[in-house]
N, C-alpha and C positions, 0 to 999 in steps of 0.2 A: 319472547321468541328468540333462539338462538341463532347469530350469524353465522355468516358461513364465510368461507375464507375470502374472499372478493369484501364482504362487506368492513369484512376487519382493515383489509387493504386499505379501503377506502380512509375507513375511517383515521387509519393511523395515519395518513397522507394528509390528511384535513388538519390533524393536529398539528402534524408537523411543519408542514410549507404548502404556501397556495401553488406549488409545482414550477418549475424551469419549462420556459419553452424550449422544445425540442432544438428547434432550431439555431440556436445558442450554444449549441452542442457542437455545431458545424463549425462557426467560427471562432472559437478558443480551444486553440491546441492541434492534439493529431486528427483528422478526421477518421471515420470508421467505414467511410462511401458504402453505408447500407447493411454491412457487414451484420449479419443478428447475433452474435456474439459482444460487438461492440457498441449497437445501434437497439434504444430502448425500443420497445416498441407504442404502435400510438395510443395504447390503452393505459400504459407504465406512465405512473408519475411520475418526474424526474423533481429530486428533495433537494438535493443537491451535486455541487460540482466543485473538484479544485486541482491543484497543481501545487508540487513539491516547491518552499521556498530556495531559492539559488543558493543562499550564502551559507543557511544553514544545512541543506541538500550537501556541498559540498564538506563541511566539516562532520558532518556524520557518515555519510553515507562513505564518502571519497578521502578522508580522515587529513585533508589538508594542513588543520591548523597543528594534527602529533607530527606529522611530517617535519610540518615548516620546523618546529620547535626542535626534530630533532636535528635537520640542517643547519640550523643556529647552533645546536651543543658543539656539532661539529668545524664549525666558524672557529668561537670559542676556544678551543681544544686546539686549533692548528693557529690560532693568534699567538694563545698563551704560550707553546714550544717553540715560536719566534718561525714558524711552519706560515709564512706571508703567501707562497704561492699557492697551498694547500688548501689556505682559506678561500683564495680567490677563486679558485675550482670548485671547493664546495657551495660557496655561493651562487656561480653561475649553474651551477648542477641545481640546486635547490629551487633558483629561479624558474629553471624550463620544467622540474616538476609539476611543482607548484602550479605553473600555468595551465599544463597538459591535467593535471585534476581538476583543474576552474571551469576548463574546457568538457573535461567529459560530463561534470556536473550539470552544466550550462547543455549540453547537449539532452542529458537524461531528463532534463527538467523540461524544456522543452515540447520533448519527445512526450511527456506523459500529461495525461487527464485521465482525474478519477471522478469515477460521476457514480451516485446513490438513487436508486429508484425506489418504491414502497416494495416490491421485490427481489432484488440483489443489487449486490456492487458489481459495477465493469471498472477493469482497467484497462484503459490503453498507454501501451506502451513501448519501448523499444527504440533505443539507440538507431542501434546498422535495420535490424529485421524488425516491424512494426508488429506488435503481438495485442491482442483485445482477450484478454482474461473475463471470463465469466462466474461469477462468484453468490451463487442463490442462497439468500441470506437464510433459508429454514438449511443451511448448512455449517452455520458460526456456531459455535459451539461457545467460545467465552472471546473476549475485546480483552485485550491489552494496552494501557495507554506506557507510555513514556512522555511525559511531559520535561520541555526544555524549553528555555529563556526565551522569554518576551511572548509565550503563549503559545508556540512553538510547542510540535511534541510529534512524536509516532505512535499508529494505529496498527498493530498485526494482530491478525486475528487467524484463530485455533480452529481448526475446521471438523469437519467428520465427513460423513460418505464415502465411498468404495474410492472413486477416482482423486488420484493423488497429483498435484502439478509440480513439476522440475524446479529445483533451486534454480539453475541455469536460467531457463525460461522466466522467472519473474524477478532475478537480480537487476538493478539493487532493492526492488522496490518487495522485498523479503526480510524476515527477521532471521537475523545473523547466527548461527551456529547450528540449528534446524535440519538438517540434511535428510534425515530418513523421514521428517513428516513435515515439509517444508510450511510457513504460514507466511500468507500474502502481506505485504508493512504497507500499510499509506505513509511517505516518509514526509518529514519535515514539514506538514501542515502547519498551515498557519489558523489557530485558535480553535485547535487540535480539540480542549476538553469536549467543545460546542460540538465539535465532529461526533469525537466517539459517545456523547450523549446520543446526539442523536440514530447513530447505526442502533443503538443500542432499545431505544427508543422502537423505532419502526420493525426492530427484530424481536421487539414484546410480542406484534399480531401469534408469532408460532411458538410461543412459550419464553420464559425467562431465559436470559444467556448470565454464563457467570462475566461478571467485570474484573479487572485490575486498573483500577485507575491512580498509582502509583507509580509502579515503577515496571518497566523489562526487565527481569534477569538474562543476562543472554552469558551465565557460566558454560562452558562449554562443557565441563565433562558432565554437565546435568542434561544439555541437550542431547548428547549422545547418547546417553543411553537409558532417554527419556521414553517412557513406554505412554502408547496412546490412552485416554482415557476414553473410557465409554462414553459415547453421546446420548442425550436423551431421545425418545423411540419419534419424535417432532422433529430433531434436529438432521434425523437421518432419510427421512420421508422425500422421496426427487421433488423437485418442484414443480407443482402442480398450478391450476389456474391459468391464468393470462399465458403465460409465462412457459408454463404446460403446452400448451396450445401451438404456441410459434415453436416449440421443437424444443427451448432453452430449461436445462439442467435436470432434461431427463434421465438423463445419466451420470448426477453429479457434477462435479468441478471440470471445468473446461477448460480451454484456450488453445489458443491458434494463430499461426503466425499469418499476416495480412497475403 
């Protein structure tokens, strides 16, 4: 007898995680106060949950360590020309950068929680304006990994559906040069492969996604004038079911500011 989408659900849930209580939701990170955008619902399994690492957050995302490094060339440079005061400025300059990126990094990291249900990703997120992204996974089209040190790595993923969401609205938490077909990044997880296995995994129930679990290219003159690829006739379908029901992705890709 053939399943039907519920039972898929299920089953891919079973495989994956005996489920998050919801409530656990509430206190790690930003809350979504009920928000159905932000807030699974009580039939959705929650797979998992996580939050961008700080240190690495801020060397990718917020590029502290090319900075630092170039602050130092600049050290260097006004040591070497016997330029004493020059360096002393450049270092106090490098200083208060540096900080102000540790700072906004510390704030973004903060600010966000990404949680996995057996039917889409949310993200909450947001600096100054708190934003709850909805993200129905019969809408991934293919995972991207970037895998970095210590297990470390980033997840964007290539979407389909009509409705398109703002570079703006999901920076940093975006992959980088993307502008006309923006895709969502989970950034700097920690033990990232496990992650994007498993997106990848519970995105089987609506048909296979393609992987890159390699590398990002994030060349920009590739992304510009990168043309969309056709989705399969699965990956385009609103999201129906549970999911359906509460109002959530029947018009595709979401998000809203709190």
């Amino acid at each position: 007898m053939a399943l039907n989408d519920a039972d898929h659900r299920t089953a891919a849930a079973m495989a994956l995680s005996g489920g998050i209580d919801h409530a656990e939701l509430e206190n790690d990170g930003p809350t979504a106060h009920g928000d159905r955008l932000g807030t699974p619902a009580p039939d959705e399994t929650v797979l998992w949950k996580g939050r961008p690492s700080l240190g690495v957050l801020a060397r990718t995302a917020f590029h502290t360590r090319t900075l630092g490094l170039y602050m130092g060339a600049l050290i260097v440079i006004a040591l070497a020309t016997g330029r004493n005061d020059a360096a002393m400025v450049a270092a106090g300059l490098g200083a208060v950068l540096i900080a102000l990126l540790y700072l906004l990094a510390w704030l973004s990291a903060r600010s966000t929680l990404y949680i996995l249900t057996d039917v889409r990703l949310i993200m909450r997120i947001g600096m100054a304006i708190e934003t709850r992204i909805n993200v129905p996974l019969k809408q991934v089209k293919a995972a991207h990994l970037r895998p970095r040190a210590g297990g470390h790595g980033d997840i964007a993923l290539e979407l389909g559906g009509d409705r398109l969401l703002g570079y703006i609205l999901l920076w940093p938490h975006v992959r980088p040069w993307h502008y006309a077909f923006p895709q969502p990044m989970l950034r700097a997880l920690p033990d990232a492969a496990r992650v994007a296995q498993m997106i990848a995994d519970v995105r089987a129930q609506y048909g296979a996604i393609e992987r890159n679990l390699t590398e990002i290219k994030d060349e920009a003159a590739a992304a510009v004038h990168q043309a969309p690829v056709s989705a399969p006739v699965a990956a385009r379908v609103a999201l129906t079911g549970r999911a359906g029901e509460a109002g959530l992705g029947d018009k595709g890709l979401e998000g809203a500011p709190a």
